[in-house]
C-alpha positions in Angstrom: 8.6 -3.1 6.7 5.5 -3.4 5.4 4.5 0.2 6.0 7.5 0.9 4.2 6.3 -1.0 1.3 2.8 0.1 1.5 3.8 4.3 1.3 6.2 3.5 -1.6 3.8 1.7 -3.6 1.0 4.5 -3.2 3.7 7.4 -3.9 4.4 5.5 -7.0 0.9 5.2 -7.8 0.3 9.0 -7.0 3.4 10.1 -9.0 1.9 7.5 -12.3 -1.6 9.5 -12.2 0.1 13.0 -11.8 2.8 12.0 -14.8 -0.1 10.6 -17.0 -2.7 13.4 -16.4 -0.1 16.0 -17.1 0.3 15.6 -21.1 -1.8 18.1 -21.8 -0.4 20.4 -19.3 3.1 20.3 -20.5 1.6 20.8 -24.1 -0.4 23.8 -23.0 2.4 25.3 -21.1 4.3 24.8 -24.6 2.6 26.6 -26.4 0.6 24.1 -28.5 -2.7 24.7 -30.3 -6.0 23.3 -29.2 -7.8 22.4 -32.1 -11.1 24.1 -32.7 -14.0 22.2 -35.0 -13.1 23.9 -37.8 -9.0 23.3 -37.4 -9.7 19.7 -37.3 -12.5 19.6 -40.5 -10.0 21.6 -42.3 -7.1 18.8 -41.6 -9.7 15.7 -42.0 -11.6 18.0 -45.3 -8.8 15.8 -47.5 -7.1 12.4 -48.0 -4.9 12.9 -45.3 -2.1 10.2 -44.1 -0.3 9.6 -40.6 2.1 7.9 -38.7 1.9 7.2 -35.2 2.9 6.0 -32.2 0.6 5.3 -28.9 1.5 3.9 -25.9 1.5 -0.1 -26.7 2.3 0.3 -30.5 2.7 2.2 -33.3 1.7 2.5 -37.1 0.3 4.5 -40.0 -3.6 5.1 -40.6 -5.2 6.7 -43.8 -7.9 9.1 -43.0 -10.7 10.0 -46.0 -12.7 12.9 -46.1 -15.9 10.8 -46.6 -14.8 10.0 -42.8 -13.1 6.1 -43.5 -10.0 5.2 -42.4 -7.8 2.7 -42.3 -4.8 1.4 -40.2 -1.9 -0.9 -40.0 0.8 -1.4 -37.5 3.0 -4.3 -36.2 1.1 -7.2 -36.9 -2.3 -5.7 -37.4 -4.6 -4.0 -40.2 -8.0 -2.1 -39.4 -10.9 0.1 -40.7 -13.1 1.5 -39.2 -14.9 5.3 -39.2 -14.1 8.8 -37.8 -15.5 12.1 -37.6 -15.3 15.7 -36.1 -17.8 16.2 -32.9 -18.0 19.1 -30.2 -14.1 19.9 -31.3 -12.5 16.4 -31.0 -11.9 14.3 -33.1 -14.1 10.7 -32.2 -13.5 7.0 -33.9 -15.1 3.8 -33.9 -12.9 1.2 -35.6 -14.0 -2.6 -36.9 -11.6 -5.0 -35.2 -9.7 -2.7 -32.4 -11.3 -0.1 -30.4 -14.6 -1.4 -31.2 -16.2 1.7 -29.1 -16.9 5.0 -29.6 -13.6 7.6 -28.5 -13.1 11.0 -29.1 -10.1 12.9 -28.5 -9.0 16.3 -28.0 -6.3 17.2 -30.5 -3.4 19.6 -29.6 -1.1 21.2 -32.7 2.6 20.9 -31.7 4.1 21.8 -35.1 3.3 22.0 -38.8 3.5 18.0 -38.7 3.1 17.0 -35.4 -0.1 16.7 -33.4 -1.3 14.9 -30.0 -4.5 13.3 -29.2 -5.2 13.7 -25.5 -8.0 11.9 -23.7 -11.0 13.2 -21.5 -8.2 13.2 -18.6 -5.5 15.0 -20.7 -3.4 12.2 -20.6 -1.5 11.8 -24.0 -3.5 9.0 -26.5 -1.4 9.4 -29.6 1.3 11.3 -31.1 0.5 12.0 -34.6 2.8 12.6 -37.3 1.9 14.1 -41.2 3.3 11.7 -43.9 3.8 13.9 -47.4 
């Protein structure tokens, strides 16, 4: 019984890391766009607002070209500073995510972008408020 247990758990485990590191995959296989450098200073070059949803929570940040920004969610507010860096987009905010990130951003439709992580597994789902 225990060896029972023991191979289930570890196929679950296996099946997690393969389902997680796969985001990008899928998206590539799609058809979505990588972002280059300049795709993603032309997007961030003006006020620019999304909304968004990640994998604990979800919100709306406000993204200004001198490279501010400023988020609020369910039951939070933050600012911090973002900018464009080897073709990803990287952020250090004040109160959450406190380090340094960057992100690789995939174009999945005239509003609707990803934000995959060094592993391709899916950060954010970003979506272009008019």
């Amino acid at each position: 019984m225990k060896r029972f247990a023991f191979l289930v758990v570890s196929f679950s485990i296996v099946i997690c890391i393969i389902a997680c590191a796969s985001h990008e995959a899928k998206i590539k296989q799609s058809g979505a766009k990588l972002l280059s450098q300049s795709d993603l200073e032309n997007i961030f070059s003006k006020e620019i607002k999304f909304r968004w949803t990640g994998l604990k929570t979800s919100g709306i940040t406000i993204y200004k070209p001198d490279g501010t920004a400023e988020a609020e969610g369910r039951g939070f507010t933050n600012t911090g500073q973002y900018w464009i860096e080897n073709g990803q987009y990287c952020s250090k905010w004040d109160k959450y995510r406190t380090e340094v990130k960057c992100w690789r951003w995939y174009q999945i439709n005239d509003k609707e972008y990803h934000q995959v992580d060094s592993n391709g597994k899916l950060a954010a789902k970003m979506f272009i408020m008019d």
